[in-house]
C-alpha positions as CSV (number, residue, x, y, z in Angstrom):
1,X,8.5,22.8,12.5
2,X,7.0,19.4,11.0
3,X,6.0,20.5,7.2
4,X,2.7,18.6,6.1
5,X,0.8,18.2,3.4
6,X,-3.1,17.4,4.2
7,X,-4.8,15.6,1.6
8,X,-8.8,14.7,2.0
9,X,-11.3,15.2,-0.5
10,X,-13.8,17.1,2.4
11,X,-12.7,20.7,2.8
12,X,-14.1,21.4,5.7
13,X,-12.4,18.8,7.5
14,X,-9.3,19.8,6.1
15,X,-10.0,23.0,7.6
16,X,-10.5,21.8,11.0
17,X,-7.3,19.8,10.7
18,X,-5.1,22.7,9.5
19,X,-6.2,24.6,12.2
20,X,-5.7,22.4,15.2
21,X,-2.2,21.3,14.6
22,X,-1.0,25.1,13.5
23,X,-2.5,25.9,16.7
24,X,0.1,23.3,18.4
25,X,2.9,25.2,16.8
26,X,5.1,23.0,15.7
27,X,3.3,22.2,12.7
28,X,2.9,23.9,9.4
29,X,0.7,22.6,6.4
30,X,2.8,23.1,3.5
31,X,0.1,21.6,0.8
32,X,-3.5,20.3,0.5
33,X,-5.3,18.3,-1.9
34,X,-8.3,15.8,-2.3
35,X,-6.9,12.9,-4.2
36,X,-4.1,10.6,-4.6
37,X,-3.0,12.7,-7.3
38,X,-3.1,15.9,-5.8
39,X,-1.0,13.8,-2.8
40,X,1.9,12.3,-4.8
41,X,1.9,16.0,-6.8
42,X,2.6,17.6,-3.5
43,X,5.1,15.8,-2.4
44,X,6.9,16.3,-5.4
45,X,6.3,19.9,-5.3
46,X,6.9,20.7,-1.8
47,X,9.1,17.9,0.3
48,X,7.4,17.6,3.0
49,X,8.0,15.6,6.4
50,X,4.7,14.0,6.6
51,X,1.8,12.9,4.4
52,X,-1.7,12.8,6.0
53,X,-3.7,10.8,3.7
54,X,-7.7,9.5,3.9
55,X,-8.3,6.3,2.5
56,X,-11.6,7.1,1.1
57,X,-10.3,9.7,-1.7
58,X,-10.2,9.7,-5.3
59,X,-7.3,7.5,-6.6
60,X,-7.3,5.6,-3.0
61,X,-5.3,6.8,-0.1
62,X,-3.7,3.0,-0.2
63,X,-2.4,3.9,-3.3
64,X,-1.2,6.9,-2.7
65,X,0.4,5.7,0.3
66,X,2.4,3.4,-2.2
67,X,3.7,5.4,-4.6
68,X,5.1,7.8,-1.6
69,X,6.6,5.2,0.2
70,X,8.2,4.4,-2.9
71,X,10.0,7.5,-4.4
72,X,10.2,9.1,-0.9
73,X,11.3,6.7,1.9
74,X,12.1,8.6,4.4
75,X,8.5,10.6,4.9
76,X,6.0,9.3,7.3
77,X,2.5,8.5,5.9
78,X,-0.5,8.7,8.2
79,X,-3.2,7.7,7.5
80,X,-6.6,9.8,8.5
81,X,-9.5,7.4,8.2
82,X,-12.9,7.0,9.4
83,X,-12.4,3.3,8.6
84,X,-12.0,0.5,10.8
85,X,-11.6,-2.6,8.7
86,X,-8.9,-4.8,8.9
87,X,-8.3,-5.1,5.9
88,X,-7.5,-1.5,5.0
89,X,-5.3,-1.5,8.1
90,X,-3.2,-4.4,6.6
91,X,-3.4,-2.7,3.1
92,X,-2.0,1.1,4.6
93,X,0.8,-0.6,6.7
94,X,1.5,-3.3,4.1
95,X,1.8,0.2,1.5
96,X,4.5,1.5,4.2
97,X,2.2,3.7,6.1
98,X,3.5,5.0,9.8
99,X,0.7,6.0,11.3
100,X,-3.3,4.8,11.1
101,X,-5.5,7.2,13.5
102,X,-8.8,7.7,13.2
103,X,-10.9,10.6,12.2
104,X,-12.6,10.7,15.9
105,X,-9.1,11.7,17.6
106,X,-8.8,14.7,19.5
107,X,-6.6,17.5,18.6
108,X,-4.0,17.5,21.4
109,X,-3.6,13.6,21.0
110,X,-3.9,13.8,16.8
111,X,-0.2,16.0,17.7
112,X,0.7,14.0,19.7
113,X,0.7,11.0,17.5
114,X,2.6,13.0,14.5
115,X,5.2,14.2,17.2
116,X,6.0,10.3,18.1
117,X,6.0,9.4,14.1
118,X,8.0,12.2,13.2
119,X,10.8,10.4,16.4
120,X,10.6,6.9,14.5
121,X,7.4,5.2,16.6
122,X,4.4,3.8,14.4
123,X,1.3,3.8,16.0
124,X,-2.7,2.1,15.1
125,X,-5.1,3.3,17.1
126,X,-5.6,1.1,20.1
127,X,-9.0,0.1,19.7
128,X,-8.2,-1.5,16.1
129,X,-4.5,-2.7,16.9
130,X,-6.9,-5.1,19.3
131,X,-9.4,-6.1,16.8
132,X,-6.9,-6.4,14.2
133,X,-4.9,-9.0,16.3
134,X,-7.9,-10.9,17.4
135,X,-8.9,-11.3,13.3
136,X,-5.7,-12.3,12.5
137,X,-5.8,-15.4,15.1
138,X,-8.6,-16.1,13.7
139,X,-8.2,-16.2,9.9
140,X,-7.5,-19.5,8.6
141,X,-4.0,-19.8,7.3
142,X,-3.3,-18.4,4.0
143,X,-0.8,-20.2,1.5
144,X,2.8,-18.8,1.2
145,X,4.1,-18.1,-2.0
146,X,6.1,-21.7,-2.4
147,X,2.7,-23.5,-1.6
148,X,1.3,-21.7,-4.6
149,X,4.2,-22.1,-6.9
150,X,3.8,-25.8,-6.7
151,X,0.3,-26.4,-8.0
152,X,1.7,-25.6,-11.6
153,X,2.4,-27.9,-14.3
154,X,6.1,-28.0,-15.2
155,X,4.7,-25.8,-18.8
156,X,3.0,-23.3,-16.6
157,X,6.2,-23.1,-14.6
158,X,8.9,-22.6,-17.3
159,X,6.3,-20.1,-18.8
160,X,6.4,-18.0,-15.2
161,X,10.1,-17.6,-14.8
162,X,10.3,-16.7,-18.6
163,X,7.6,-14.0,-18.3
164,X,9.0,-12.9,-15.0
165,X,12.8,-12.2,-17.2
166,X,10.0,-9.5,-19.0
167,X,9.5,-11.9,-21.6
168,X,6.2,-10.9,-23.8
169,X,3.7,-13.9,-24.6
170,X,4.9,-13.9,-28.4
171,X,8.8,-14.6,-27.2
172,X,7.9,-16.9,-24.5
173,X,6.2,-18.8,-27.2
174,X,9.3,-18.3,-29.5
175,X,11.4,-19.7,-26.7
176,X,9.6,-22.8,-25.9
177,X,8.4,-23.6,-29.8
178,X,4.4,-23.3,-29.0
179,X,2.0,-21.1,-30.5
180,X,1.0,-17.9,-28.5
181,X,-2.2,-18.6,-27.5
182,X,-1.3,-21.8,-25.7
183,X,0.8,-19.2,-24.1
184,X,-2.0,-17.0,-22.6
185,X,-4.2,-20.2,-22.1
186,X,-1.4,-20.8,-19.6
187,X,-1.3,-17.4,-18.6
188,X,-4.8,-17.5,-17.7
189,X,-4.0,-20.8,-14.9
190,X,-1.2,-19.3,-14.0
191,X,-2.9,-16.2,-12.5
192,X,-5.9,-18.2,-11.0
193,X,-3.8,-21.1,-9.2
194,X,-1.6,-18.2,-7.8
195,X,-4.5,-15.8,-6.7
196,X,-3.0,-12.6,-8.7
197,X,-4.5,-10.2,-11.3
198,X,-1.6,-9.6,-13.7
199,X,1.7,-11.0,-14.6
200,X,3.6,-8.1,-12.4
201,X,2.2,-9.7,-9.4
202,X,2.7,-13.9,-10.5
203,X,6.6,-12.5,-11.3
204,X,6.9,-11.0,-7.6
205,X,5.1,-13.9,-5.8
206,X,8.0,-15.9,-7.9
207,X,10.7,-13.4,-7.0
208,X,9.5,-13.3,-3.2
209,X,9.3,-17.6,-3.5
210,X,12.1,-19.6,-1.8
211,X,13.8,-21.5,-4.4
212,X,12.3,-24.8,-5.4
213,X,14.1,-27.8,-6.6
């Protein structure tokens, strides 16, 4: 048996779900929810072998989808999604998802797709595996890391790779004798020339960086 846990914030499709792959027998829904919440509580709470996980939920399915990924490797994440944006497909397989299916699928093939998962395949639904490579030919080419690094200053650089040690403004500021508002004003650059909305994420484009000379 392949234990799931459902989680989709409409009941009544949860209920159509549950019952199709029980009906398939070698499926049992161990768990169901309607947020991300309820979704990283029951994997805590009940181990299962797969997560099936809507984007469109309270708390995002993407993140969700993280956090699982994170503290349990080794479960597959589908994702169940009426959505067929790009983006959100990059985002779920980008967040360690298996599987992206949409909501339309029919329930012999919907158990069929877990069954190959579960046996180590990944799978997007064919339809948007076809858009998605055609947008991605023809998306312009976005900056790596290094190309972003190197429109700092050499201040808004020593400042990175001290805050990315888990320095706070106030020692970064002790470190390089400045005041600590020159050291947010900094800050502030830093996370617009890199494109990033915190300093978790300018520390991890630095860490993910080739090394510069």
């Amino acid at each position: 048996m392949i234990r799931i846990i459902l989680v989709d914030d409409h009941p009544l499709f949860r209920e159509g779900v549950l019952r199709s792959l029980e009906e398939a027998g070698d499926f049992e829904i161990v768990g169901q929810g309607g947020s991300a919440a309820d979704a990283i509580r029951l994997v805590q709470d009940h181990r299962p072998d797969m997560a099936l996980v809507d984007i469109s939920m309270p708390g995002s399915g993407i993140v969700a989808a993280q956090k699982i990924c994170a503290h349990a490797p080794d479960l597959k994440v589908v994702m169940l999604t009426v959505s067929e944006s790009g983006d959100d497909i990059m985002a779920a397989l980008k967040a360690g998802a298996h599987g992206y299916v949409l909501k339309g699928v029919g329930s012999v093939e919907l158990a069929e797709i877990l069954r190959g998962i579960m046996a180590g395949e990944s799978y997007v639904s064919p339809s948007l595996a076809a858009r998605l490579w055609v947008e991605l030919r023809e998306r312009p080419e976005v900056s790596g890391p290094g190309d972003l690094l190197s429109a700092l200053t050499i201040r808004e650089d020593e400042i990175l790779r001290l805050v990315a040690k888990g320095m706070s403004n106030k020692h970064v500021a002790i470190d390089l004798d400045i005041q600590e508002k020159t050291v947010k004003h900094h800050m502030t650059s830093i996370l617009n020339k890199l494109k990033v909305r915190n300093r978790t994420e300018a520390a991890l484009l630095l860490r993910d960086a080739a090394p510069r000379t």
